[in-house]
N, C-alpha and C positions, 0 to 999 in steps of 0.2 A: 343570062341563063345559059350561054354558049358552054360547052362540055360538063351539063349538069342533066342535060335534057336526055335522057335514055331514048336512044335509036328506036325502037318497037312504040313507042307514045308517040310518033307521027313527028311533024316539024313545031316547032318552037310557037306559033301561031293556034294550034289546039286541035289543028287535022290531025284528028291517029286515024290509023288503019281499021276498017271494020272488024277483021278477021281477029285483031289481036284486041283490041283495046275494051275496057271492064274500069265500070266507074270504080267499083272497088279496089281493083288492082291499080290504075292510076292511086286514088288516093292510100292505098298502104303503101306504094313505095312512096310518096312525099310525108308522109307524115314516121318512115320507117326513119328518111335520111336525115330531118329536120321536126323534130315531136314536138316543137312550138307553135306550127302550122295545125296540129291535132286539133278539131274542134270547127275550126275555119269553115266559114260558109256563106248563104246567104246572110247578109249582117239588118238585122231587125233592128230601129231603137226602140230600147224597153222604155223610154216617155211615153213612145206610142201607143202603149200597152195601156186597158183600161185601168184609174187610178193610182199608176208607179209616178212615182217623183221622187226629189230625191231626200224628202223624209222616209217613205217607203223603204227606198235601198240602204237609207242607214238601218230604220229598225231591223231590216230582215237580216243584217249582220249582227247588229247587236245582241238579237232574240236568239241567235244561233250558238255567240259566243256566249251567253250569261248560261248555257244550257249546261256545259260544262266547266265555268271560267267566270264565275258572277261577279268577282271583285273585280276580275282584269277587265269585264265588261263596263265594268261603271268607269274605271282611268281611262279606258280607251277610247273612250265615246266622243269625249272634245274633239279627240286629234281624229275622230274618224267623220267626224260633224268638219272640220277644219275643210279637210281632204276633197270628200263627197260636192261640198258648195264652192269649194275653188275650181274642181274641175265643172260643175253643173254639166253631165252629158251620165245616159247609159254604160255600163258596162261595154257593151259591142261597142260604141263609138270611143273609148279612150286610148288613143293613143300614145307613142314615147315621149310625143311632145307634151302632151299634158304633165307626164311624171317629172319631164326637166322643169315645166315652168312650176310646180307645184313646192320643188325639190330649192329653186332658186329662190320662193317668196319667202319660204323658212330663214334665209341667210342672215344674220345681221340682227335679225329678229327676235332669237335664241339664242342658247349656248349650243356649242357645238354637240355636247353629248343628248342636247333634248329635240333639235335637228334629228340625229341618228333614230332616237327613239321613236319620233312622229314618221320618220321614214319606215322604220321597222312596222307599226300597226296598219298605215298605207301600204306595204308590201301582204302584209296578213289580209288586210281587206280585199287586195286584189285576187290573192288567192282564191279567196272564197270564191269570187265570179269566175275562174277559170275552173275551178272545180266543176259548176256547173256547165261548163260549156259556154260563157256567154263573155268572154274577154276575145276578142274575136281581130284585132286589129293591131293587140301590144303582145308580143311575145313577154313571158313576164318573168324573162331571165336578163332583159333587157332593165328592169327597176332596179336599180343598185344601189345597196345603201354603204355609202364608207365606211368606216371607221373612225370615229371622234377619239382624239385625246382629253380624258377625261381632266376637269382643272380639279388638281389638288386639293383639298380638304384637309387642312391642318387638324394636326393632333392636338386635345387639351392639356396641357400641363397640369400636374397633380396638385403643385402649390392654388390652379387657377380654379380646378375643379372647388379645392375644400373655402378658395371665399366666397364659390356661387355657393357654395351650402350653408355657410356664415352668415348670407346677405338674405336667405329664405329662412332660414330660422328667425334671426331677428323680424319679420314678419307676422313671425307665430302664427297659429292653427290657419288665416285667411288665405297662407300661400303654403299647405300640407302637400294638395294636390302637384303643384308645380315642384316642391321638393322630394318627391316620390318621382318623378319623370325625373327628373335630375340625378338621382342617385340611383335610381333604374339602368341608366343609359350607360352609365357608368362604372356599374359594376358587374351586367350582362354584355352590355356591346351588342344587347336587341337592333334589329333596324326599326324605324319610327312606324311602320306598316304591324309589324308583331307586338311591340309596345304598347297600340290603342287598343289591340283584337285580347287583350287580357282580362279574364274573367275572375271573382272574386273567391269561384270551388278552384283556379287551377294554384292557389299560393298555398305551397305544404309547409306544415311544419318545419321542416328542416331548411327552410331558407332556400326555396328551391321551387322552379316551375316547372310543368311541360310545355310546349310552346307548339305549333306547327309554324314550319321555320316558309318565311314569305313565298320563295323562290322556287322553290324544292315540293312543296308540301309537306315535305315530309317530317318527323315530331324531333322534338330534340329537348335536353336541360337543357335551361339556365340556374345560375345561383350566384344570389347578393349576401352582403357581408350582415354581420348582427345590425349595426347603426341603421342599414336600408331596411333591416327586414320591422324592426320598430317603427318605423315611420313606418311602413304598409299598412302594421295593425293598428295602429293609428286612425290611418286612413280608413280602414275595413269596417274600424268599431262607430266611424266618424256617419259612414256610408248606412251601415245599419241603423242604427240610431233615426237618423233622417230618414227611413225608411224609402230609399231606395229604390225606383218602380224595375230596374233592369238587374243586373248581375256583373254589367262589367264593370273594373277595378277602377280605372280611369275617364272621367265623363265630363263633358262640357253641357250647358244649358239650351236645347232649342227648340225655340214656343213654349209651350206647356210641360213639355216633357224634357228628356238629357237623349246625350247620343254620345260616342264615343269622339274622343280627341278626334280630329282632322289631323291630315300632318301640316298643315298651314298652322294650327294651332301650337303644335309642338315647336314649332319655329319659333315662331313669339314667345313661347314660356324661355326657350334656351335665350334667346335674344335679350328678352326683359331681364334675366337672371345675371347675365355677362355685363349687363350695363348696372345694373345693380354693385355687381360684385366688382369695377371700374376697371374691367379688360377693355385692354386697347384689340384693336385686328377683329375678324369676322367669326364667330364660334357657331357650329352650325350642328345639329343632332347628330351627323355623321360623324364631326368631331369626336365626338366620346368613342364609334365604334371603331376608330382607327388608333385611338391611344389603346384602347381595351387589346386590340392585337398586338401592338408593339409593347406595351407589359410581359404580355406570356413572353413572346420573339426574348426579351430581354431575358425573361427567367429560364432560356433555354430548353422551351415548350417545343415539340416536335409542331411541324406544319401539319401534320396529318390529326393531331389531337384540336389545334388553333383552328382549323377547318372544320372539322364537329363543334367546336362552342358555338364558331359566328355563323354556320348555317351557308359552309360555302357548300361544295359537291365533290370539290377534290382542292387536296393540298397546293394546286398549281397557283389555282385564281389567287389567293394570296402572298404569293412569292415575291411579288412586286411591293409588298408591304413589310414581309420579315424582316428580309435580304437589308435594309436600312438596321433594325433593330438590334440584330444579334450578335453577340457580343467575340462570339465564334469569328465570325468574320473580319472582327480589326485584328482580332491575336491575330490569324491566319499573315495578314497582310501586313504587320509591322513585323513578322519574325524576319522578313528580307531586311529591315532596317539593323537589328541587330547584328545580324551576320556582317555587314557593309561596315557598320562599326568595330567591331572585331580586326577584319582585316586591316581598317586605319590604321588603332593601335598597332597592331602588330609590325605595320610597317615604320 
């Protein structure tokens, strides 16, 4: 504390001067010079508190986030169930150490970008208690989450795409479903989260959806070729017929009723489809929306239009994706080879 301790607040020991010293004025200037300290008090644990446990402090995060955020409430809820019974203690009582050891059981365990993510909604949960005043012992600038290097997601090949569509048609009508998600994925570059949330009023005419894009909220087109949009009405006419209790375009079976794909399930159809069609290597739903950008990139689609189809926010987040693709870029970089030849000859 040596030369942090303001002469006028007494000595280092907590004797201040009568004349001058004001609980208030103590605590605004530590909380002025260090606003982590903000909040700091006597530390209660909320166990103590009649009926809190830590089912309690999940739902009351939960019920907070599903108020504005119902789908992120429901992804989030494992990792925040994870979090909560690994550290088992209050709000007031968690401290840094709890976030390293929490931070370290993830290791080895995960991938590195699903580590990030579970740190990310543990950071959001914490929040929440510091909001209220009740995070009392972890400054919570102190929780850090890295930066994962995401592992690549190979792009599909065209010739690989059309024998997964080869290998579901030979199927006929019993793998409709599964060849609608395939030729979906493939020809919008939807992520697998906007693909299941498709309803049967949003398919126009013109081979063409509106969508609310996962990340963003916000709405955006898609649109599939004539082939996909056949197989839809297929599907649609397939859907009606069977009379249908819901509206959405794509369904799986549970209990009595249907419910929209899982993206566990979209895994498995891509999966069952690739082995089917006897690709070798891992093809995964993401697959398709990485080939769908490196197509435009090839056709010398601006990043700023390629960022409106897939539902980024800005032409940037994609940069990392073109910059492979465009065709611009090897001219650029072989015209030094030209020249270097030139001089040869000439010499």
């Amino acid at each position: 504390m040596s030369g942090l301790w303001p002469a006028h607040f007494g000595n280092q020991t907590g004797e201040l001067p009568e004349a001058t010293y004001t609980p208030n004025k103590a605590a605004m200037y530590l909380t002025k010079r260090r606003p982590h300290l903000r909040g700091f008090g006597p530390v209660e644990s909320a166990f103590v508190r009649e009926g809190e446990d830590n089912e309690t402090l999940i739902s009351s995060y939960l019920e907070w986030k599903r108020s504005y955020a119902p789908r992120a409430a429901q992804t989030y809820a494992i990792w925040v169930r994870r979090f909560q019974e690994h550290i088992d203690k209050a709000p007031e009582d968690i401290v840094v150490g709890d976030w390293v050891a929490y931070a370290r059981s993830l290791e080895g365990r995960f991938a590195p970008k699903s580590v990030e993510y579970a740190l990310n909604i543990a950071h959001n949960y914490l929040r929440f208690w510091q909001e209220q005043g009740r995070l009392r012992r972890m400054p919570l600038y102190l929780a850090r989450v890295g930066k994962a290097m995401a592992c690549s997601h190979r792009s599909i090949e065209e010739q690989e795409y059309r024998r997964m569509v080869s290998a579901l048609q030979a199927e006929g009508e019993k793998s409709l479903r599964d060849l609608a998600v395939v030729m979906l994925l493939h020809d919008t570059g939807m992520r697998v989260g906007e693909l299941v949330q498709l309803e049967i009023d949003q398919i126009e005419e013109d081979a063409s959806a509106t969508i609310r894009t996962e990340k963003t909220v916000q709405r955006r087109r898609v649109f599939w070729n004539r082939g996909t949009d056949e197989v839809l009405h297929r599907l649609i006419v397939a859907r009606i017929n069977s009379h249908a209790p819901t509206d959405w375009l794509i369904v799986e079976k549970s209990g009595d009723g249907e419910q929209p794909l899982t993206t566990r399930t979209v895994q498995r159809i891509i999966q069952r489809a690739s082995k089917l069609a006897g690709i070798d290597g891992h093809v995964s739903p993401h697959s398709f929306r990485h080939a769908f950008i490196h197509r435009l990139a090839k056709l010398g689609t601006p990043d700023a239009i390629i960022a409106q189809l897939v539902g980024h926010s800005t032409p940037y987040t994609i940069a990392h994706y073109t910059k492979l693709s465009r065709p611009e870029f090897s001219d650029f970089a072989r015209r030094q080879f030209a020249t270097v030849d030139e001089s040869v000859l000439a010499a």
